[in-house]
N, C-alpha and C positions, 0 to 999 in steps of 0.2 A: 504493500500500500504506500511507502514512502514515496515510490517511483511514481503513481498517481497522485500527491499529494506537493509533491516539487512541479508535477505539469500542472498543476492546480497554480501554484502560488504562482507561475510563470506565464500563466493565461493574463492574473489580474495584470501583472507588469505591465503585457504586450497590449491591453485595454485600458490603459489608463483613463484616457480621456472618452471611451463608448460608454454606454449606458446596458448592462446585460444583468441578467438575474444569475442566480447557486443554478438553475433547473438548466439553462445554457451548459455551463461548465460540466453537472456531471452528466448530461448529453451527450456532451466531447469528451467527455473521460469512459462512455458506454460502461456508466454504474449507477447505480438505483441514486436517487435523491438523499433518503436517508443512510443508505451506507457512505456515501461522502459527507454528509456533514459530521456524521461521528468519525470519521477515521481521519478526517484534515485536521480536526482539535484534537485527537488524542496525538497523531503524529509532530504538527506543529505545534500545540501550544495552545491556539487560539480560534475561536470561530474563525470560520471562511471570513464571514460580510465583515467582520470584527479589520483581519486581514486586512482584506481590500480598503477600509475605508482608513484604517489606519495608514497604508502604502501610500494612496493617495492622498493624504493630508501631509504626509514626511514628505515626500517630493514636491509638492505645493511650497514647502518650507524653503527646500533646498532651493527652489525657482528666486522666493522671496531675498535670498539670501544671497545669491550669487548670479543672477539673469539681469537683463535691461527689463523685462515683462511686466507691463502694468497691473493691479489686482487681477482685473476684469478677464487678461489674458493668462493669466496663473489659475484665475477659476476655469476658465474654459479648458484650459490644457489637463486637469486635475478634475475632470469628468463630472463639473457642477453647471447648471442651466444657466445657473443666476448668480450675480455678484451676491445676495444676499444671502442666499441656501451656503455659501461657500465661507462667506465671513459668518455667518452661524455657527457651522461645522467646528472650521476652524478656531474662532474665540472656545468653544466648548471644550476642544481638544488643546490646545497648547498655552488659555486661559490667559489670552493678549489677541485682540485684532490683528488680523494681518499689515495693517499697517503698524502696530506696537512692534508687532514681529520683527520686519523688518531694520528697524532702528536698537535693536540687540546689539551692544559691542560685542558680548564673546558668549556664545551658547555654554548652556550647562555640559554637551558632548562634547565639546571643543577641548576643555582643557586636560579630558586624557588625550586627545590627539595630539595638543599642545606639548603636553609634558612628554609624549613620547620621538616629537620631535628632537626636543632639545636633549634626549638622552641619546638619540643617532647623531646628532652635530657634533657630541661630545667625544663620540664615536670615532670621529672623522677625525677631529681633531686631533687625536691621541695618534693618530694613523698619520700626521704631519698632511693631511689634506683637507679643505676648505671645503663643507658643503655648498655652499652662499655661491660658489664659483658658479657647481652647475646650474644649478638652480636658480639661472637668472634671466632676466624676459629678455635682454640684446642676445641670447642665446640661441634663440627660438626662431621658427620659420612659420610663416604659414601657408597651410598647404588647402583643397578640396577635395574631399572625400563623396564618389557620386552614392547614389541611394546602391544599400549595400544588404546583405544579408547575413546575420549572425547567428551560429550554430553552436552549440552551448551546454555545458553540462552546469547546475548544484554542486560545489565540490565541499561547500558547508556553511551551515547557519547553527547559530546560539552557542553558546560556552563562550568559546576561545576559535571564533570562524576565521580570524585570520592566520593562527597557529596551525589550526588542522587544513587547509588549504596548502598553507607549505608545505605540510608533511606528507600530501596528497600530489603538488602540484609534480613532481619528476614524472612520477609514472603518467600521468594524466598528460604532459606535455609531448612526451615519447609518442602517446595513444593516437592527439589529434596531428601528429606532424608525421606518422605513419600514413593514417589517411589522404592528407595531402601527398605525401610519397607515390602510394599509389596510384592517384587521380591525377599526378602531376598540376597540380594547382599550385602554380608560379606566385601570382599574384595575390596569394592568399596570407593573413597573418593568422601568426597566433597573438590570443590577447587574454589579459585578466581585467577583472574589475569587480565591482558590487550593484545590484541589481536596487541597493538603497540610496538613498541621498546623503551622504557624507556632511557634516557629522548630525545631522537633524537624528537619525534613528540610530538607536543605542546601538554600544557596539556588541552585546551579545545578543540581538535579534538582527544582525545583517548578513545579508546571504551573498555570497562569494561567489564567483564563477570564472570558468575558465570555456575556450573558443574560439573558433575560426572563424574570421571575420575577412569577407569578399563582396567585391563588388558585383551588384545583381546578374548583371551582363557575363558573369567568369562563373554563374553556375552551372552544374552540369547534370543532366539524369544519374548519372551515377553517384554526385556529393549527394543528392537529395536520397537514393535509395540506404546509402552506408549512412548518412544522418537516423535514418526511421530504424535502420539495424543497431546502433550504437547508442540507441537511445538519445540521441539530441535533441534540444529544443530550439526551436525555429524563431526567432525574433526579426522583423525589418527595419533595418537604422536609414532616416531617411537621408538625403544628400545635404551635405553641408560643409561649414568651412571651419576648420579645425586649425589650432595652436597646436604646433610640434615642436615638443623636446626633448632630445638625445642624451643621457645621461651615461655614464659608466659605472652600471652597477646593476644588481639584477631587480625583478621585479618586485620582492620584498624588501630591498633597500630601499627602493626610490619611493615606493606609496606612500607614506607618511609623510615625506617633506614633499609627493607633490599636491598634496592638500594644503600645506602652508602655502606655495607659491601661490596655487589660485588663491586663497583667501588674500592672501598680502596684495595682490597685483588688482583683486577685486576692489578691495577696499580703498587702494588708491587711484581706480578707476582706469586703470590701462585698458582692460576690457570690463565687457560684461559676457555670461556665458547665455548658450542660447538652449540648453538641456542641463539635467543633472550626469548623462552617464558618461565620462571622460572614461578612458581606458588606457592601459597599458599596453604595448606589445613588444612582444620576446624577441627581439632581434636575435641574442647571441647570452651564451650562458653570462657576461657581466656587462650587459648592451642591453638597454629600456628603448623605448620611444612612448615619451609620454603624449594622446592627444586632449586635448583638451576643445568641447565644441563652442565658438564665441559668434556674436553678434557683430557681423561684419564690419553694419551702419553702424555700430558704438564707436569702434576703434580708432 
């Protein structure tokens, strides 16, 4: 059931902004109504609707916190009719208007992310290297990414999800970059990231993932059959224009300071982003490319 229960949470993700009932989902999941509602809360945690409304109020957050996006477009993007249904919601759940929201200097999740920055800076330091180096926006390029497709595994959620993701990721990278092997898909990456909005949703309910990430035009009957075999989840990133940065160092080093850059770089307005889901990709065992998606007209 867990494998039903990850397509489940993965569904609300890729719906964000639709409007669909529990009866759709376990439709798609071809299981009784009541045997999904009881086996998504016993496996996750939490009701389904619980879920979904929570995901989208956290990424609502994330928009508020780090986007050019006016409320009215944070509600529409985050699957509310009405600017009022949405500042409702939202006042009820994070117990500040979205516009209080906004004007936050430092969120309550922030300051583990914070603190575990500055225990990798110190890191670096000891190592006679400069984080602050890489990790600088003259660094950066930008590039455009067309509407792509993302194929994706759960590698973990609650406890310590970015712990067991490490501990996960070799084999799991070996997995999807076989598959590419096979299919010879040049133009494909491998990537990480988190399916939540950074640092809006705590960090022992964010779910981690790993996958290959290509552009729609580069897929093939065969990626699409060995995805349904490999159990993949199917997500569509739509086209857009991304900040890239090159770091030297692998994808568990770099996450954490690259949540500082965007925050810092946000805050003093170099950009705004135009989504919450920036990603990693695995160039080379101590080679990141960090993208981050931004608001073209802001910049």
């Amino acid at each position: 059931m867990e494998l039903l229960a990850l397509k489940a949470l993965c569904f609300a993700d890729d719906h964000v902004s639709d409007p669909f009932e529990m009866k759709h989902v376990s439709d798609w999941l071809g299981i009784s109504y009541s045997y999904f509602y009881h086996s998504f809360t016993q496996v996750i945690g939490e009701p389904y609707w619980q879920y979904v409304k929570r995901h989208r109020l956290e990424l609502s957050a994330g928009l508020l916190r780090h986007s050019g996006y006016n409320i009215s477009e944070v509600a529409e993007r985050s699957g509310y009719a009405t600017v009022a249904a949405f500042t409702k919601a939202f006042t009820q759940y994070f117990d500040k208007s979205p516009r209080s929201f906004r004007k936050i200097p430092t969120l309550p999740n922030e300051q583990r992310t914070l603190l575990m920055v500055d225990a990798i800076v110190k890191a670096f330091d000891k190592k006679g290297d400069t984080l602050s180096t890489w990790f600088n926006f003259e660094r950066t390029e930008m590039t455009y990414l067309p509407e792509s497709m993302l194929y994706y595994t759960i590698l973990s959620r609650g406890k310590d999800p970015v712990a067991h993701m490490i501990m996960k990721m070799t084999r799991e990278e070996l997995r999807l970059r076989k598959i590419l092997e096979v299919l010879d898909l040049q133009q494909a990456k491998v990537i990480t990231s988190t399916l939540d909005a950074v640092p809006v949703t705590s960090y022992e309910q964010m779910s981690m993932f790993a996958g290959i990430f290509l552009p729609c035009k580069e897929i093939t009957q065969g990626l699409m059959t060995m995805a349904l075999a490999e159990n993949l989840m199917a997500k569509r990133i739509p086209a857009g224009h991304y900040i890239k940065l090159q770091v030297p160092m692998d994808f568990a080093m770099a996450g954490i300071p690259m949540y500082e850059f965007i925050d810092r770089y946000v805050k003093e307005g170099v950009f705004k982003m135009s989504g919450n889901h920036f990603f990693i990709s695995m160039v080379a065992p101590n080679v990141s490319e960090i993208y981050i998606p931004y608001m073209k007209q802001l910049l």
